[in-house]
C-alpha positions as CSV (number, residue, x, y, z in Angstrom):
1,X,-20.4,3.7,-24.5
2,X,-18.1,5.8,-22.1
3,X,-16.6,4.0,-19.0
4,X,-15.4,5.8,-15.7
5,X,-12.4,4.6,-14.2
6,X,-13.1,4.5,-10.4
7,X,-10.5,4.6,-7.7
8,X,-10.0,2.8,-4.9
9,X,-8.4,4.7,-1.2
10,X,-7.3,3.2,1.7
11,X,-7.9,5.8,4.8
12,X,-5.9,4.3,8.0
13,X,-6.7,6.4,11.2
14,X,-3.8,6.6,13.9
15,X,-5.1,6.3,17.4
16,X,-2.2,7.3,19.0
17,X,-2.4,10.8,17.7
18,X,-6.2,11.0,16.8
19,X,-7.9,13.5,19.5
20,X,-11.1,12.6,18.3
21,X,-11.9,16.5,17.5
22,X,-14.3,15.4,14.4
23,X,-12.9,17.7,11.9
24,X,-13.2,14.6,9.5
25,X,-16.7,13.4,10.2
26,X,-18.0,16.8,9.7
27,X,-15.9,17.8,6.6
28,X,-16.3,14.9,4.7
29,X,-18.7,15.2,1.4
30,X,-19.0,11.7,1.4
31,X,-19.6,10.8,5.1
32,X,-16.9,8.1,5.0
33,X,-16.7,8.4,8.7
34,X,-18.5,7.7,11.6
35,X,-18.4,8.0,15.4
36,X,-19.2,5.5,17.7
37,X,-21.6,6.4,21.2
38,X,-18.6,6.8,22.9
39,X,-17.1,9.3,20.4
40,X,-14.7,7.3,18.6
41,X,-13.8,8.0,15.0
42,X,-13.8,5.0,12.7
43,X,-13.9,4.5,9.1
44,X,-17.9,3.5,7.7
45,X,-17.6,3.1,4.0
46,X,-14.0,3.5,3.1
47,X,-15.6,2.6,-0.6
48,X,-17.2,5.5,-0.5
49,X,-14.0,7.9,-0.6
50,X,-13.0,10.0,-3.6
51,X,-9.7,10.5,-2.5
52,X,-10.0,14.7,-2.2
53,X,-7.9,14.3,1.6
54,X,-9.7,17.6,3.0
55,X,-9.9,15.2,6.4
56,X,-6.1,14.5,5.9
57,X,-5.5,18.0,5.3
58,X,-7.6,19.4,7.8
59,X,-6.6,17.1,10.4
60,X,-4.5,19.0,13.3
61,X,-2.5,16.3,14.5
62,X,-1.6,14.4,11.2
63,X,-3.6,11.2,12.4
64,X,-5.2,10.7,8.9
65,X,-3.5,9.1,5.7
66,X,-5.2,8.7,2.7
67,X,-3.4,6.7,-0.3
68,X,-4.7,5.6,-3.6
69,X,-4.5,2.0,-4.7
């Protein structure tokens, strides 16, 4: 029997420098984000994440941090 270590991310989203531009809702493969009817960016299934930080990378003002626990 083979068994797959899974790993766990923590994403944190800084408001203060978040311009809501949605680089990360639309890049993400695993739709770990989400946008509320007002346009805010939030974290949906942070589960979900496998940790490949294209939204942290991508991200023009450094408002994402993604860090394996």
């Amino acid at each position: 029997m083979i068994l797959k270590e899974y790993k766990n991310f923590s994403i944190k989203i800084d408001k203060n420098f978040c311009k809501e531009c949605l680089i990360c809702y639309k890049v993400c493969p695993k739709k770990v984000f989400d946008k509320s009817d007002s346009g805010l960016i939030f974290v949906k299934d942070e589960n979900s994440c496998i940790g490949c930080r294209i939204c942290e990378n991508l991200c023009p003002d450094f408002a994402i941090e993604v860090e394996e626990l």
